[in-house]
C-alpha positions in Angstrom: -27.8 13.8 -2.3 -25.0 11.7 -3.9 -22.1 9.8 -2.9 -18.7 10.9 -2.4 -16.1 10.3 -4.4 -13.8 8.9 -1.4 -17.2 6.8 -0.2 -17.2 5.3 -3.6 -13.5 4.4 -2.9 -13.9 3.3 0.4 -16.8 0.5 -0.6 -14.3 -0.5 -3.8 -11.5 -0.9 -1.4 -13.9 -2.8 1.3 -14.9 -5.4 -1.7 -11.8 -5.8 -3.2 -10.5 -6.3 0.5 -12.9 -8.3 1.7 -12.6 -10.7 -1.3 -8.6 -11.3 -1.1 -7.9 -13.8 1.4 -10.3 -16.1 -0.9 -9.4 -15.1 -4.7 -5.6 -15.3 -3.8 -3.2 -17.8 -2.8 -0.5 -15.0 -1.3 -1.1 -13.5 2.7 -2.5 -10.2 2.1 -2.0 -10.7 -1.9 2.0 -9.8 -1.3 3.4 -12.4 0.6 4.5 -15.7 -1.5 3.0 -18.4 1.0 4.9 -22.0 0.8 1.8 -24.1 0.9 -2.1 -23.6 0.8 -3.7 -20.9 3.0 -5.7 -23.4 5.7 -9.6 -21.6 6.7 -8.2 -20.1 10.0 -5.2 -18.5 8.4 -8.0 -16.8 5.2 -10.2 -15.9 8.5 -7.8 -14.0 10.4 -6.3 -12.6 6.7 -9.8 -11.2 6.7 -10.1 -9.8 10.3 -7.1 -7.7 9.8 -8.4 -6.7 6.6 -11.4 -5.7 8.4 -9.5 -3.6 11.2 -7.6 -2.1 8.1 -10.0 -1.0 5.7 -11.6 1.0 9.1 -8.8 2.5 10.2 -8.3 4.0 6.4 -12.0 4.8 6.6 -11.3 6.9 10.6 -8.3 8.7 8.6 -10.4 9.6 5.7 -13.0 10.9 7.8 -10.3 12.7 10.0 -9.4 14.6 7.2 -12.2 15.4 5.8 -14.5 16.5 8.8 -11.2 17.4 11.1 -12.7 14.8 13.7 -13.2 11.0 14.0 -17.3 10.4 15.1 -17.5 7.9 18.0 -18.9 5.2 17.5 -20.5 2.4 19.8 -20.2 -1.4 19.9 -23.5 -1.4 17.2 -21.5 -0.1 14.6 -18.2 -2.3 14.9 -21.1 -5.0 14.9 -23.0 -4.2 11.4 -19.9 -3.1 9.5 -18.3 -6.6 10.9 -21.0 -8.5 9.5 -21.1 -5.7 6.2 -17.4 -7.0 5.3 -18.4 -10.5 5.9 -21.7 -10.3 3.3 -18.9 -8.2 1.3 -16.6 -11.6 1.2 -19.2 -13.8 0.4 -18.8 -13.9 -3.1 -14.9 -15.0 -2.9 -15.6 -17.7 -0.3 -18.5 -19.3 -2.9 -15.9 -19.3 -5.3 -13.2 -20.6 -3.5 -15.1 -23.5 -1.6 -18.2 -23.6 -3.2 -17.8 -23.6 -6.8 -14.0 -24.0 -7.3 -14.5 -28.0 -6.4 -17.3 -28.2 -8.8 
């Protein structure tokens, strides 16, 4: 049993989303910000990154099986902390070896 070709996407999109707020200095890698991106404003960059990424993932799987699965508060849980293991590698980089 293999993966998907649009589950393959879907993890690319959640790592590349999950590592923006930390590898660039622009909100949501399209806006031109005036001064440095503070913690809480790369946090909640990341949150709605979160709520995007699964809301591409409930239309993908919409189309695909012609109904949205429902899910309980367990899964919002595990993929919350998926997509924060997912942005570890950009926050190490940006606070942890960047200053090095």
């Amino acid at each position: 049993m293999g993966a998907s070709p649009l589950t393959i996407l879907l993890l690319a999109l959640a790592i590349a989303a999950a590592n923006l707020p930390f590898l660039s200095g622009r909100l949501f890698g399209i806006v031109r910000f005036g001064r440095d991106k503070g913690f809480l404003l790369r946090l909640a960059e990341l949150v709605a990154l979160y709520f995007s990424v699964g809301g591409l993932a409930a239309v993908l799987e919409r189309d695909a099986y012609g109904a949205v699965y429902p899910q309980g508060w367990e899964f919002y849980a595990v993929t919350a902390c998926l997509f924060l293991v997912l942005a570890y590698p950009g926050f190490a980089y940006r606070y942890l070896l960047r200053r090095a």
